[in-house]
N, C-alpha and C positions, 0 to 999 in steps of 0.2 A: 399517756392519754390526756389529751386534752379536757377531755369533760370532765378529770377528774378533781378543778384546780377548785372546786369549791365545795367539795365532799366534805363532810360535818363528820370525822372519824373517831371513834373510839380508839385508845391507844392504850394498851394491857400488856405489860411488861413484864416475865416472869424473872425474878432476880435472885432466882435460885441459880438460872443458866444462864445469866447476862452478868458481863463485867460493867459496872459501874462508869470507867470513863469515855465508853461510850455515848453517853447521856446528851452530850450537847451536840454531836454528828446526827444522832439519831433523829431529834425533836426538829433539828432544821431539815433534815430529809423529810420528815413527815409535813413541813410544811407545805412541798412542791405540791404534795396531791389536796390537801383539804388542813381545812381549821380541824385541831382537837378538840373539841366539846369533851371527850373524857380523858383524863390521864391515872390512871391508876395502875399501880406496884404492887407485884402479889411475894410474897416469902416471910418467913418465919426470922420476925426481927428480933429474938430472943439470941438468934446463932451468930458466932462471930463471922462467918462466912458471907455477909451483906452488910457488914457497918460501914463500908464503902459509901454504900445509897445513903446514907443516913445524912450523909454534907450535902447531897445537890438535890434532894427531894424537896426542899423549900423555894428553892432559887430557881428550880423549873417547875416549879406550880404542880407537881408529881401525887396522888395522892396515895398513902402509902395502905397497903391490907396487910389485915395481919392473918395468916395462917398457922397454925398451933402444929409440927407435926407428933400426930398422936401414935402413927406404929411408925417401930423403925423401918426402916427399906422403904415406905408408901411413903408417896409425893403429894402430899397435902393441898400444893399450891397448886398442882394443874388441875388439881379440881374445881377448886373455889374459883380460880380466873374461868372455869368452864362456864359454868355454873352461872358468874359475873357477865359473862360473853353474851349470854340466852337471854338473863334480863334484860341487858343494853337494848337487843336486839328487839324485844317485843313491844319496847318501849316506843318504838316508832321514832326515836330520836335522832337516830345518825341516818348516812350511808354506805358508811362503810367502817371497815377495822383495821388496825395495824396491829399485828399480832408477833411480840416482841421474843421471840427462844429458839433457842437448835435443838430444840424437845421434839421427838415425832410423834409423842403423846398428843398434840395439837393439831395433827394431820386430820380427824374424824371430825373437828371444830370449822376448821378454816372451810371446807366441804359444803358444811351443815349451811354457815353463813352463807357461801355461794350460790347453795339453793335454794337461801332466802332473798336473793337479789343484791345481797351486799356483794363490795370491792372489798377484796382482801387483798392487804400487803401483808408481808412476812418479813422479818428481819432476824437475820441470825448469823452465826458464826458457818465458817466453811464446812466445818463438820454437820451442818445440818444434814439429817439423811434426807435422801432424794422424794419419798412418798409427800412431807409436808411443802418442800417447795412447789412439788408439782400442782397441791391443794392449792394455792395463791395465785391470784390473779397478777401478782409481781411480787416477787422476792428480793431481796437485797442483803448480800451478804456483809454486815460489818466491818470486815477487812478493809473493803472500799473505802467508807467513812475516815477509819483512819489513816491512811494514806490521804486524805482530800485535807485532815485538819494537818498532818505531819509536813505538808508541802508549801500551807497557809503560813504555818511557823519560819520555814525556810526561806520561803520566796521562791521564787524560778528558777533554785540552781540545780534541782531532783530533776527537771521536768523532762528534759534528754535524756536518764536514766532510766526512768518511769516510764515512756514511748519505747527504748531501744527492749524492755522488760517484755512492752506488752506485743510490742511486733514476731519477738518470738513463743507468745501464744497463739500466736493468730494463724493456726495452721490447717490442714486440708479440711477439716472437718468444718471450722467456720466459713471458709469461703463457700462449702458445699452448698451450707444451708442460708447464707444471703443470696448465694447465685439461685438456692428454690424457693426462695423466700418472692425475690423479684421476680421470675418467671410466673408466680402465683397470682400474683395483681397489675402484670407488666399489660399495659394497651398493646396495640397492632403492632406500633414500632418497637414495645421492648422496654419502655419507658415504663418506670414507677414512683406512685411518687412519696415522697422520705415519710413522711408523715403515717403514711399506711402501712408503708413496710415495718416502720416501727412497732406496732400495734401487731400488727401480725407475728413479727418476730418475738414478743411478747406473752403470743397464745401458744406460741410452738416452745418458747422453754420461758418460763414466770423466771427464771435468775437468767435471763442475759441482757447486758447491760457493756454499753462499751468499757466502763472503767474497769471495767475486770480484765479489759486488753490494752490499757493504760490510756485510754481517751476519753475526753468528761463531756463530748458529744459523738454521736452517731456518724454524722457528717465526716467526722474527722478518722473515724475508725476506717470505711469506705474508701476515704478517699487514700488513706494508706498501702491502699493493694491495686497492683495495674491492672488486675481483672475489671474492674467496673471505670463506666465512665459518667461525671458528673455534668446535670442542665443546670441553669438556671430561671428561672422564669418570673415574668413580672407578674404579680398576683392581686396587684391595684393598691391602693393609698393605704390600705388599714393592712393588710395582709402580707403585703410586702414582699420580699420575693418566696420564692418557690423553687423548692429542690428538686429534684429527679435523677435518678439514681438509673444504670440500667448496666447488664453484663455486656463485658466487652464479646 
């Protein structure tokens, strides 16, 4: 989403359910869509199970909460970041949230926010259950991150690996839903154009994203399969060209 590239977003990390070096994949992904106006870390820093956070919460401006948990089994922290969630929100200050767990405790939050008018991102591990993705306006599963920093380190010799990876996910079910994806917003001739299909394919599943099929654009995931065929179009001085996507 376009509109989203100046979104003022709250960013609530639960670090009870987040490994630690994600940290710097994360905060630059959250960049694409909005400035962080908040960053704040929710778990119980008494336990050794988050001393992790403890090294990179200064050096990314993180601010750390503390949650005491007072019964065993009960989850302390998803409350307080809930809790934390509702004052952000009343506060008139953001537009939106990045909401950091593979908790589906958070699924009734992400919801609430949405029909309050916020943008909610989700970020979590693959195991996130399906109820909280589908609360989010986009999800993003961490796995991606790291593969994006692991390739950074390597340079370009993964990247044939990491394509030949993702061409073998890319099977009948995704082409179903590009080919109904375009037919949905296709003009007379069949044509659509990338930008909107994006967004759409965005409201029809909040986690798909091409890097989960081994390509870090849209364009490139498309153009991998001979079902579709690619326009391009002049869009004038500032706009520059223009895609268009349409089923063979």
């Amino acid at each position: 989403m376009d509109n989203t590239k100046d979104l003022r977003l709250a960013v609530l990390i639960d670090a009870d359910n987040i490994p630690y070096h994600n940290v710097k994949g994360m905060l630059a992904e959250v960049a694409k869509y909005g400035n962080p106006t908040f960053k704040r870390i929710y778990g119980d820093w008494t336990k050794p199970t988050v001393v992790g956070w403890k090294g990179v919460l200064l050096e990314h401006a993180i601010t750390p909460i503390q949650q005491y948990s007072y019964t065993s089994g009960k989850n302390a922290t998803d409350s307080a970041m809930i809790i934390d969630a509702m004052d952000i929100l009343y506060t008139g200050r953001v537009d939106g949230f990045c909401l950091v767990s593979s908790d589906s405790d958070f699924t009734r939050l992400a919801t609430r926010l949405r029909e309050a008018g916020m943008y909610v991102i989700g970020m979590g591990e693959r195991k996130t259950p399906g109820a909280f993705i589908s609360a989010c306006d986009k999800f993003i599963y961490l796995e991606i991150l790291q593969v994006r920093e692991r390739k950074s380190a390597e340079g370009k010799s993964s990247n044939s690996k990491e394509k030949a990876k993702g061409i073998s996910k890319a099977d009948k079910e995704l082409i179903t839903l590009l080919n109904a994806s375009i037919n949905d917003i296709a003009d007379e001739d069949g044509w659509a154009y990338l930008g909107e299909l994006g967004n759409l394919l965005l409201k029809k599943q909040p986690d798909f994203d091409s890097r989960n099929y081994g390509y870090s654009k849209l364009i490139q995931l498309i153009q991998s399969f001979p079902d579709f065929e690619i326009d391009l179009r002049e869009g004038g001085k500032k706009s520059g060209k223009l895609v268009y996507v349409r089923s063979k």
